[in-house]
KEFIDO-702840 format. One record per residue (C-alpha): residue number from 1; x, y, z. Coordinates in nm, 3 decimals, decimal comma, padded with zeros to 5 digits. Each point is the difference from the previous one (the first is absolute). Last residue first. Layout:
residues N
PT  nr      c1      c2      c3
PT NUM       X       Y       Z
...
end
This chain:
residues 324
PT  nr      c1      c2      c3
PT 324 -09,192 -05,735 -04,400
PT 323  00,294 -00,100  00,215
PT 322  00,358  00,209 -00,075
PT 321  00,253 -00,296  00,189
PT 320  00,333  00,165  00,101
PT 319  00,301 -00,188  00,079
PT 318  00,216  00,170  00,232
PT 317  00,207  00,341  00,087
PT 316 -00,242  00,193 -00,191
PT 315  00,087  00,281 -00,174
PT 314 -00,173 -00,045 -00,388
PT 313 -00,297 -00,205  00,051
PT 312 -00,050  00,153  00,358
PT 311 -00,013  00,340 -00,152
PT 310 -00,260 -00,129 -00,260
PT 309 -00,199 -00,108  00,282
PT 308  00,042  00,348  00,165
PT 307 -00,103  00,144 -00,293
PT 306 -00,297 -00,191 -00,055
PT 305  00,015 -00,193 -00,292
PT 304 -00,205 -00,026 -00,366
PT 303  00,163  00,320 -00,123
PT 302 -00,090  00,324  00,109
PT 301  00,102 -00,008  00,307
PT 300 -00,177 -00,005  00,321
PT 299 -00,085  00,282  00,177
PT 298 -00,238 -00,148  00,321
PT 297  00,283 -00,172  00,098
PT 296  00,076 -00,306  00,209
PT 295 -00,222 -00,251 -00,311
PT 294  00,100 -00,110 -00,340
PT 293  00,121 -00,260 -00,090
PT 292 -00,097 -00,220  00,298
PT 291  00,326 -00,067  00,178
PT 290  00,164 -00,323  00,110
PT 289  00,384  00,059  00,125
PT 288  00,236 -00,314 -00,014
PT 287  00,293 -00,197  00,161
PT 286 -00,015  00,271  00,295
PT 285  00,309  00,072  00,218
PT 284 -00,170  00,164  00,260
PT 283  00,207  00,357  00,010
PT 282 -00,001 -00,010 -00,402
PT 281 -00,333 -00,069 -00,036
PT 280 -00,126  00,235  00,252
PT 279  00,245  00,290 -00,168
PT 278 -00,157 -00,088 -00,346
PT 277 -00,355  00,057  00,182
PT 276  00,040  00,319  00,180
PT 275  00,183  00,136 -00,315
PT 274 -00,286 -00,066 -00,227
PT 273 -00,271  00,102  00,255
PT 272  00,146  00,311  00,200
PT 271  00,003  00,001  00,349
PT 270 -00,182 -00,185  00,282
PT 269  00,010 -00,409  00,022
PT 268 -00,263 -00,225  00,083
PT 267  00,085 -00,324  00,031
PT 266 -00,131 -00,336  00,012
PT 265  00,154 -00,369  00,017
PT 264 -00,111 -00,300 -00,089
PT 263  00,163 -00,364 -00,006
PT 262 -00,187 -00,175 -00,277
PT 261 -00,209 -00,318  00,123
PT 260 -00,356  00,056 -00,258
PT 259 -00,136  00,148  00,349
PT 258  00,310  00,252  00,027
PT 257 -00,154  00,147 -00,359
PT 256 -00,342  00,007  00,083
PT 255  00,047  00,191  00,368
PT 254  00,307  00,232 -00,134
PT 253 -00,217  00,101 -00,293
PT 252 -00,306  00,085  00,205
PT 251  00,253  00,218  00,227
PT 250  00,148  00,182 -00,284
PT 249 -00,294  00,021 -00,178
PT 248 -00,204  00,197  00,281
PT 247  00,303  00,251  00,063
PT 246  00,007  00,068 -00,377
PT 245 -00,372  00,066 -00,032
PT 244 -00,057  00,192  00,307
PT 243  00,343  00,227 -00,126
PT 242 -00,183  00,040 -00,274
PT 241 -00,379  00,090  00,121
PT 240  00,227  00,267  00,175
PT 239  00,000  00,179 -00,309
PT 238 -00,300 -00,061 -00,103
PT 237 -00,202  00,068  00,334
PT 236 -00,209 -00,262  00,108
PT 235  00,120 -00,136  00,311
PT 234 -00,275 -00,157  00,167
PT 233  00,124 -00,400 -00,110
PT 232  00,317  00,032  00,150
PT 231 -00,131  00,052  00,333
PT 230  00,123 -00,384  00,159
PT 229  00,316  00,079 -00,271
PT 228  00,141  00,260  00,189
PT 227  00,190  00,193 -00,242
PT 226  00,355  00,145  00,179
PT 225  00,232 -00,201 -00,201
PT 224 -00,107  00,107 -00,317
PT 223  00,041  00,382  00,083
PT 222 -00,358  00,228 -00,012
PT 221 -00,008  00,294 -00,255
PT 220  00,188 -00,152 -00,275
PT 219  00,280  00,187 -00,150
PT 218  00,232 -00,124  00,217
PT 217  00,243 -00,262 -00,170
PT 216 -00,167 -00,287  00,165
PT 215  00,156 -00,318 -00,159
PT 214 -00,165 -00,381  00,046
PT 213  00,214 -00,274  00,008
PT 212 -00,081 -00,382  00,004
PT 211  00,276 -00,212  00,048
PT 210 -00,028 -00,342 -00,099
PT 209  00,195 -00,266  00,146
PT 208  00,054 -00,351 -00,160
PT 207  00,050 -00,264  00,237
PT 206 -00,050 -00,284 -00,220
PT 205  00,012  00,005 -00,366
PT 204 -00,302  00,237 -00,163
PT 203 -00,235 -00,064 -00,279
PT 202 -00,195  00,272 -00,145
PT 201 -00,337  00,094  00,036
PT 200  00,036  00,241  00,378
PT 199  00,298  00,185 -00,145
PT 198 -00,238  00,104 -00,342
PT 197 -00,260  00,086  00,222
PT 196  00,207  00,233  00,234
PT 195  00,103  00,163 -00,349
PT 194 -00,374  00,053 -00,166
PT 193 -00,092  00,122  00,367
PT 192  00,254  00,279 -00,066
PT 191 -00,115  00,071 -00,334
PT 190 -00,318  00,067  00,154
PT 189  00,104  00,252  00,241
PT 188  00,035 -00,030  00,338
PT 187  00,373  00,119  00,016
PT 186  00,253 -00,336  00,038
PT 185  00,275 -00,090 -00,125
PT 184  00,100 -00,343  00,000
PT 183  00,332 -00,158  00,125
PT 182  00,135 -00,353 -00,019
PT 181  00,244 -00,146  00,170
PT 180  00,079 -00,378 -00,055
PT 179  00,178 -00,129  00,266
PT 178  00,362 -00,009 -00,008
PT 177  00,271 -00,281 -00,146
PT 176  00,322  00,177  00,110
PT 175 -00,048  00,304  00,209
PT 174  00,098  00,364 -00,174
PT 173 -00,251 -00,004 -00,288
PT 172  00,152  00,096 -00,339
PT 171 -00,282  00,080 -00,308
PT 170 -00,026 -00,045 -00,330
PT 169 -00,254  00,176 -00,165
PT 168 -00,322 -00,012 -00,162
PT 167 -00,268  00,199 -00,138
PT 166 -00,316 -00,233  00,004
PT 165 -00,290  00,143 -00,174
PT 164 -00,394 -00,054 -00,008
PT 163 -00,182  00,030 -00,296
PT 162 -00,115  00,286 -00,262
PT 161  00,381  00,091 -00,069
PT 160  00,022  00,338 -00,061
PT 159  00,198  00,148  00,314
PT 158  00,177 -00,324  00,163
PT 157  00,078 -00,132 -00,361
PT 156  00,166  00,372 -00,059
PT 155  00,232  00,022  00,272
PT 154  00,112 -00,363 -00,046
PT 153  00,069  00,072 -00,321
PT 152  00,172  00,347  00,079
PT 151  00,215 -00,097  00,255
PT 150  00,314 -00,039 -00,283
PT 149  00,365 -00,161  00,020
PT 148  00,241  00,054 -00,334
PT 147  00,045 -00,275 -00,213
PT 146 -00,093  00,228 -00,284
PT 145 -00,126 -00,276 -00,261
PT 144 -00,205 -00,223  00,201
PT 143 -00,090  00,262  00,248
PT 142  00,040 -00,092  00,375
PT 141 -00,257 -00,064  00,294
PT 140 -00,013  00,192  00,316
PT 139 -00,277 -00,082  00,290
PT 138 -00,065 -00,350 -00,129
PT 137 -00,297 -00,092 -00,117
PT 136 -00,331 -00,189  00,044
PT 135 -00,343  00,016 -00,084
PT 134 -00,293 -00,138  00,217
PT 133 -00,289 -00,093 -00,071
PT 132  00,020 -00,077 -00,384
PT 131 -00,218  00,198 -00,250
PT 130  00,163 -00,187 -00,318
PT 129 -00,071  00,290 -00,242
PT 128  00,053  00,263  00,236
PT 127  00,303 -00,124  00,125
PT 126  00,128 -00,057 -00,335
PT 125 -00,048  00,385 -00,079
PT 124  00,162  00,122  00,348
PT 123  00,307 -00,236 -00,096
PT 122 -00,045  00,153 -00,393
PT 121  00,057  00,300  00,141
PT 120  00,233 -00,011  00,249
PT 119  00,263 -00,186 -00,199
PT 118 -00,013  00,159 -00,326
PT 117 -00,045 -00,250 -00,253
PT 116  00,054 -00,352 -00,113
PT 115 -00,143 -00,290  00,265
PT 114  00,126 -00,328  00,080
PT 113 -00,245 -00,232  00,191
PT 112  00,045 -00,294  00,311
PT 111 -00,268 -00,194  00,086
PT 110  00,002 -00,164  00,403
PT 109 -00,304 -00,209  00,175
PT 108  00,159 -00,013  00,352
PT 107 -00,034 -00,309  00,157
PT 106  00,418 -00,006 -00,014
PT 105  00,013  00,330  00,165
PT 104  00,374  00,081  00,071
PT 103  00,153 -00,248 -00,230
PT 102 -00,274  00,147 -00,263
PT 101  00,106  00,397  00,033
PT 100  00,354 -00,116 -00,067
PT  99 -00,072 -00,190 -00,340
PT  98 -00,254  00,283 -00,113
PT  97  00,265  00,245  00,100
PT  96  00,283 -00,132 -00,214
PT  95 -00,244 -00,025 -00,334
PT  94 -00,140  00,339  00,023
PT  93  00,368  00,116  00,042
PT  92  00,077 -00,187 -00,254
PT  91 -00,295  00,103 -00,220
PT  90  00,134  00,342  00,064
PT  89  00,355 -00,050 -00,084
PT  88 -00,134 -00,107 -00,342
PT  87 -00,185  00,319 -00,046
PT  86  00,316  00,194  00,074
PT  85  00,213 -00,175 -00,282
PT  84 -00,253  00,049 -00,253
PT  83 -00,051  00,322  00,159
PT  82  00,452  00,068 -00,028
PT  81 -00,080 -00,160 -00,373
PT  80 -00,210  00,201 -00,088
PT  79  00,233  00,317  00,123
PT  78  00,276 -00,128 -00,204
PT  77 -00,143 -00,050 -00,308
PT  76 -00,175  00,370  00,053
PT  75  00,314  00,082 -00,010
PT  74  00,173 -00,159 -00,269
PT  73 -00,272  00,113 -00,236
PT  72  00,054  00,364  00,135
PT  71  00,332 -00,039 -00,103
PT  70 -00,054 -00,160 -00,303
PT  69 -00,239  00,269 -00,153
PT  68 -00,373 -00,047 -00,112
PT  67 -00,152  00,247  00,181
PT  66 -00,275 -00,095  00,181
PT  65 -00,335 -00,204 -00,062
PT  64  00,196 -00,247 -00,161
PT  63  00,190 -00,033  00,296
PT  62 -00,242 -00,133  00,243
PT  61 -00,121 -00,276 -00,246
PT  60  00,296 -00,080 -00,163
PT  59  00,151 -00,050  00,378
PT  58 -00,323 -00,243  00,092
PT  57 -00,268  00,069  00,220
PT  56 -00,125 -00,283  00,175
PT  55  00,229  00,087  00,279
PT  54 -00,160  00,346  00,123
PT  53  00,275  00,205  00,014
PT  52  00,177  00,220  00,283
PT  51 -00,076 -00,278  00,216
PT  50 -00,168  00,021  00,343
PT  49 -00,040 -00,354  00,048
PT  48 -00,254 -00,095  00,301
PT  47 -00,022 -00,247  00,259
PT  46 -00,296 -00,112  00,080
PT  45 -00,077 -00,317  00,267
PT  44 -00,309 -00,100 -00,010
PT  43 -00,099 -00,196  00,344
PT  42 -00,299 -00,186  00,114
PT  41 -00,024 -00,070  00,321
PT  40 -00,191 -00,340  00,232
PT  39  00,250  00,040  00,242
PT  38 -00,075  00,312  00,156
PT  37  00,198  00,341  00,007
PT  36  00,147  00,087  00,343
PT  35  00,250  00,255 -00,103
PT  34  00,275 -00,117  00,174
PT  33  00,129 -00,273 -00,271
PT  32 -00,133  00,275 -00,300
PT  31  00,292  00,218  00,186
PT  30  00,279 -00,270 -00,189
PT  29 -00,158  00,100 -00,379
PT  28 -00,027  00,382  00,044
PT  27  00,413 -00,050  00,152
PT  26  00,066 -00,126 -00,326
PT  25 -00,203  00,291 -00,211
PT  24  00,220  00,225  00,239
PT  23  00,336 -00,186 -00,112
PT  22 -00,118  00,051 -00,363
PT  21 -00,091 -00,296 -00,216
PT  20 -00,310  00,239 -00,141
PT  19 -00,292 -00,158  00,171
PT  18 -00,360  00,148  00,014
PT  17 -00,193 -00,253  00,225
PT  16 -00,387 -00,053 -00,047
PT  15 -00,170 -00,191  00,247
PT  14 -00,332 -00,160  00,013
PT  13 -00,175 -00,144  00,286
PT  12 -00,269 -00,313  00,007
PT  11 -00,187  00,011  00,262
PT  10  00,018 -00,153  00,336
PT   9 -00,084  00,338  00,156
PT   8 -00,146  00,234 -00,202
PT   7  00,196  00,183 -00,295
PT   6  00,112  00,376 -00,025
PT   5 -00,165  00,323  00,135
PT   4 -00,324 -00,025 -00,150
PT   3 -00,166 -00,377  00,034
PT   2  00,122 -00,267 -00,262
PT   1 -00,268 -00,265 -00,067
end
């Protein structure tokens, strides 16, 4: 039985992981070490083809339907065969990561697939079809034709996609062979308790530290810090009804999570969310950021993020995990 918010414990957990042979879709594969996911996974690794032509159509098919001149014939030769070409790069790429994905997890259950389209879309359209747990990508990917770098897949699985999404990147820590760091944000919202709960499932090494951190940017009544949780339960008013909410979590999330052995750590910083929060991660040198996908604003977007989740997505400094 899978509960909302991604699998139980000891279940069974699938992963999807977009991979385009790019040095970002590489550095996707290496952060799936530190992202805690359990043994008993089953991966699909997509990589897509975005070919000008579908390869079952042939050149008399495509050119009949134009002009019938050699140099348009030639063309349109030429571009097939640059998607014949690109497809086939694909299923290499498909081919390469399956191989690398099962020296790192060797009780992994790993398929590999080769998709034609446009990358985003048909990722967010497998996605939906499979319904895995978590999806994966890289932070910049590359078109099969342009070889020019793009943000826009990962932009776009982290907005549409139904399930939970891991933006990463690779990151440089200053000491050789550090703890794991990993940083949640906090607000009292649901999506919030959606991330806490996807830290407190997974499968940490040993003296991994989680930093909890909450952001009061002022427009709240009474600051975070100042709640007194012994009268927590009297304060009714909305607004400060939030701050109650995200001062409660923090501390209920520090108990549950330091009682499963992860190093905890909470603060409550004042300023403006997004910034606030990339600054944090850069000053602490987190591995990763867990965020509900929406949450820290009242405004979201109009797509499927918050904006300060889809500011994170795009700025920051770290792997960023979108939990839904």
């Amino acid at each position: 039985m899978r509960r909302e918010g991604g699998p139980m414990v000891n279940e069974r957990m699938k992963v999807l992981i977009a991979y385009d042979g790019s040095v970002y879709a590489d550095a996707a594969l290496d952060d799936l070490r530190r992202a805690g996911l359990p043994q008993d996974t089953e991966a699909l690794i997509v990589s897509v083809s975005d070919s000008v032509f579908h390869p079952s159509s042939s050149i008399a098919e495509i050119t009949g339907k134009a002009v019938t001149s050699r140099r348009l014939t030639s063309t349109v030769a030429l571009l097939l065969q640059e998607s014949e070409r690109a497809l086939d790069e694909a299923k290499e790429f498909a081919a390469s990561a399956g191989w690398r994905l099962r020296s790192y997890f060797p009780d992994w259950e790993v398929r590999t697939e080769v998709i034609v389209g446009t990358p985003s879309q048909e990722l967010v359209r497998r996605a939906d079809e499979w319904k895995p747990d978590l999806v994966v990508v890289g932070s910049r990917g590359r078109s099969a034709l342009g070889r020019f770098f793009l943000g826009s897949v990962s932009k776009t699985l982290a907005e549409e996609s139904q399930s939970s999404v891991r933006v990463a990147r690779r990151t440089v820590r200053k000491n050789q062979d550090p703890p794991l760091r990993i940083m949640v944000g906090v607000d009292g919202t649901i999506g919030a308790e959606d991330a806490i709960r996807a830290v407190g499932v997974r499968v940490w090494s040993e003296g991994t530290e989680v930093r909890l951190v909450a952001v009061d940017d002022g427009s709240l009544p009474r600051r975070i810090a100042d709640i007194d949780l012994v009268h927590a339960k009297s304060i009714t008013i909305d607004n400060e009804g939030k701050a109650v909410n995200a001062r409660v979590m923090l501390d209920s999330a520090a108990v549950e999570l330091g009682a499963i052995g992860l190093k905890v750590s909470v603060e409550i910083k004042e300023g403006e969310p997004l910034r606030t929060l990339i600054e944090e991660a850069n000053r602490w040198e987190a591995d990763s950021i867990f965020v509900g996908a929406r949450g820290f604003d009242d405004f979201s977007s109009m797509s499927g993020l918050g904006i300060v989740s889809t500011g994170l997505v795009a700025n920051a400094p770290c792997t960023v995990e979108i939990v839904r």
